[in-house]
C-alpha positions in Angstrom: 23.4 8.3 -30.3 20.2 10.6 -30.8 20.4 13.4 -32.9 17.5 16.2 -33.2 16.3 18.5 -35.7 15.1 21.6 -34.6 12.9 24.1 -36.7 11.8 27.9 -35.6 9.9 29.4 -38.5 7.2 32.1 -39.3 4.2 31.0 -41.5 3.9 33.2 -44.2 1.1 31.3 -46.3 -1.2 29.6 -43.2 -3.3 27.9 -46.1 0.0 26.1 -47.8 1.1 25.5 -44.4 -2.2 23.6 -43.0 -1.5 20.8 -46.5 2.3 20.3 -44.6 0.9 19.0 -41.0 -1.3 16.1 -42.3 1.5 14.9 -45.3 4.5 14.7 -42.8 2.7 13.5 -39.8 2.8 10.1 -41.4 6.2 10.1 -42.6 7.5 11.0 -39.4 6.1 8.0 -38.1 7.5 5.9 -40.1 10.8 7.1 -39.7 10.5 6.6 -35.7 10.9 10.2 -34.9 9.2 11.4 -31.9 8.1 14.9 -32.1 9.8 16.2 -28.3 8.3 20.1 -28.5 5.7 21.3 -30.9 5.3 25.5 -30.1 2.9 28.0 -31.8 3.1 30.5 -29.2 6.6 31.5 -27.8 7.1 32.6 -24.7 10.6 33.9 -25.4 12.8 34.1 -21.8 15.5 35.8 -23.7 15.8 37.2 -27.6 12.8 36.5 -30.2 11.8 33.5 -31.2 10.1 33.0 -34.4 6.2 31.5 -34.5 6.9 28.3 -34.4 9.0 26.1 -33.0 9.8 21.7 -33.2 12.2 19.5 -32.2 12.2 15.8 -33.4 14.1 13.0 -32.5 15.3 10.6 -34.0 17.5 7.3 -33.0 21.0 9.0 -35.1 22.4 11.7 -37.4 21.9 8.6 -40.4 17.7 8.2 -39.6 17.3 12.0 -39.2 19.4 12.5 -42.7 17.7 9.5 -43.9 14.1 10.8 -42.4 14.9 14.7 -44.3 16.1 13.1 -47.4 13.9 10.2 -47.7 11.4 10.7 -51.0 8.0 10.6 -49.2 9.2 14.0 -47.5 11.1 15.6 -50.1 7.8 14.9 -51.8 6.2 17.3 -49.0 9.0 19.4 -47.6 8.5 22.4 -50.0 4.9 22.7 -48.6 6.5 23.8 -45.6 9.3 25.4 -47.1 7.3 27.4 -49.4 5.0 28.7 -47.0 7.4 29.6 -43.9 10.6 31.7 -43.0 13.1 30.2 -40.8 15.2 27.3 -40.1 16.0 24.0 -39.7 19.0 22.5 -37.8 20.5 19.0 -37.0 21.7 18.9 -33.2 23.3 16.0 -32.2 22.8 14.4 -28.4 25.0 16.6 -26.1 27.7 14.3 -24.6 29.2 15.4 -21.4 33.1 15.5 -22.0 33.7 14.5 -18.7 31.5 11.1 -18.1 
């Protein structure tokens, strides 16, 4: 079953951030994520929205877990941790209880 991670953050430090783009590019890849939505400029319908907002996909909960924890992205992650505020969530694929 898919599972998604979904991240809405504000960049704080747009020169730390701009190193994070490039470094995980790659390692998404080679995990087989997709990246689904990729948003700089919200166009909130209802609330606020931070800056930014993604949503990857990946094939299951294990290769997103494996794809967050893996060590060529912990080896980048703080680039984008360290230079954003926000959030990161694991969604997995909705399953309509009555199919």
């Amino acid at each position: 079953m898919a599972c998604y991670i979904v991240l809405n953050y504000d960049v704080q430090d747009k020169e730390m951030f701009e190193k994070y783009v490039p470094a995980a590019m790659p390692v998404i890849a080679k995990h087989g994520a997709k990246i689904l939505a990729a948003d700089r400029d919200p166009q909130d319908m209802e609330g606020a929205s931070r800056q930014a907002l993604v949503i990857l996909e990946f094939e299951s909960e294990e290769a997103a877990k494996g794809w967050y924890n893996s060590p060529e992205y912990q080896a980048v992650v703080k680039l984008r941790t360290e230079s954003t505020e926000g959030w990161a969530r694991l969604v997995p694929e909705f399953v309509n209880p009555q199919s």
